[in-house]
C-alpha positions in Angstrom: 12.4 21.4 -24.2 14.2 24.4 -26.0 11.8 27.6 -26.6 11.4 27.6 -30.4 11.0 31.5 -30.3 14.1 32.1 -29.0 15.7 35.6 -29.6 19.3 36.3 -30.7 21.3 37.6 -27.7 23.8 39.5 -29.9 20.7 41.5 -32.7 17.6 40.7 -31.1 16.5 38.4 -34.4 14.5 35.4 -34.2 16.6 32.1 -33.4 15.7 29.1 -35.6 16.5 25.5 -33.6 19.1 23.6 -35.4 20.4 21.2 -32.0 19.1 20.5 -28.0 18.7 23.7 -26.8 21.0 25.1 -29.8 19.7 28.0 -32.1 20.8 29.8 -35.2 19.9 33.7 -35.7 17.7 34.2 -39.1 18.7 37.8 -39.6 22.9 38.0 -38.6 23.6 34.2 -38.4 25.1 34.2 -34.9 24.4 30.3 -33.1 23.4 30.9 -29.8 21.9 28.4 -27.4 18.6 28.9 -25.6 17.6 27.9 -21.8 14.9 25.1 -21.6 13.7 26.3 -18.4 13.3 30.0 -18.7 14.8 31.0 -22.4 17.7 32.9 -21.5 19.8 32.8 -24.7 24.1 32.6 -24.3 26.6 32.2 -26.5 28.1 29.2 -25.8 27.2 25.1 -24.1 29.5 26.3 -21.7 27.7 29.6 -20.6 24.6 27.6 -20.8 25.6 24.9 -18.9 26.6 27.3 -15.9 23.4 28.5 -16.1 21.3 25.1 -15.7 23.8 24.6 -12.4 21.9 27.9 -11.2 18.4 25.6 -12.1 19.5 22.5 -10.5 20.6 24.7 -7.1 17.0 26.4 -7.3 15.2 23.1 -7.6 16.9 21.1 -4.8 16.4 23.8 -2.6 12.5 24.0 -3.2 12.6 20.8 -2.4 11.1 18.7 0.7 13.5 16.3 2.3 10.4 14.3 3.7 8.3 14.1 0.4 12.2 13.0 -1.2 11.9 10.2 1.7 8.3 9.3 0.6 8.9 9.0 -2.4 11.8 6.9 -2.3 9.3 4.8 -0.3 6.9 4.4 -2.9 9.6 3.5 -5.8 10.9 0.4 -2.8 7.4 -0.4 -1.8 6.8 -0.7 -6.3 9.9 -2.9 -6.6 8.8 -5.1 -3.6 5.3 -5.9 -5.2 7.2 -6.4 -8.1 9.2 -8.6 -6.7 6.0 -10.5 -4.7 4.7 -11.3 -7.9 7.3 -12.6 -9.3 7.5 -15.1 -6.4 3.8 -15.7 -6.5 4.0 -16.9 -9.9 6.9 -19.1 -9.5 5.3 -20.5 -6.4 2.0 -21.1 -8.8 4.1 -23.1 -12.1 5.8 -24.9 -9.4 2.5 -25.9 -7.4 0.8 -26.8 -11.1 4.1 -29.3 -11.3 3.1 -33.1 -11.3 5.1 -34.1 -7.9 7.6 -37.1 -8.1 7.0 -39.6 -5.8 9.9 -40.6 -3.4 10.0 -43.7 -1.6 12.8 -45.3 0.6 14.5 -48.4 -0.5 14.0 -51.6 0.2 16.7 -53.8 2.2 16.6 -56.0 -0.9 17.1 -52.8 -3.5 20.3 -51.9 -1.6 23.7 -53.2 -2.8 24.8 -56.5 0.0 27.5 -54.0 1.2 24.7 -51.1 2.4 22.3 -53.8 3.4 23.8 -54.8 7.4 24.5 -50.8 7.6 23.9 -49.1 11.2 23.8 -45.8 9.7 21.3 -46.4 7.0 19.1 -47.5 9.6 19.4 -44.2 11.7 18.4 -42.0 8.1 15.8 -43.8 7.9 13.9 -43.8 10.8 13.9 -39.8 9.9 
């Protein structure tokens, strides 16, 4: 979040926020933007974004590769359990389901042509 005290870089006059991270001097009406981080003030988004690069550097080298690989754990292991219960509750509506009952035909169901059938025989001894 943009510091609302921000000071004009160009008079020293107090900045009034009028955009992200974008200011507007009260006393010479110079627009200036503001750091988030630490509240250095620059002239232009380009400046400014330069500057964050300098941030984003700083923060991935304070950073721990093995907490990064924990924590990537974590966020899987989430999406997993996630993922478990969604099973879990399918496996529970379909359990609840009334089950249809399937029976194998009768010789005298099947059409004359499938009655005398070998193979018939053989699927349904299985």
């Amino acid at each position: 979040m943009a510091s609302v005290d921000a000071r004009c870089p160009k008079c020293g006059g107090q900045g009034r926020l009028i955009g992200e991270n974008r200011f507007l001097c009260e006393q010479c009406g110079t627009e200036f933007y503001a750091c988030p981080i630490c509240g250095l003030t620059f002239f232009s988004p380009q400046q400014l974004g330069g500057h964050m690069k300098y941030h984003k550097r700083e923060r991935e080298k304070s950073r721990d590769p093995v907490l990064d690989t924990l924590q990537e754990i974590v966020k899987k292991l989430d999406m997993l359990e996630e993922r478990l219960d969604r099973i879990e509750k399918t496996l529970n509506s379909l359990a609840a389901m009334p089950r249809l009952e399937t029976s194998q035909p009768t010789s005298e169901e099947l059409p004359s042509f499938a009655r005398d059938n070998p193979w018939l025989k053989i699927l349904s001894r299985r």
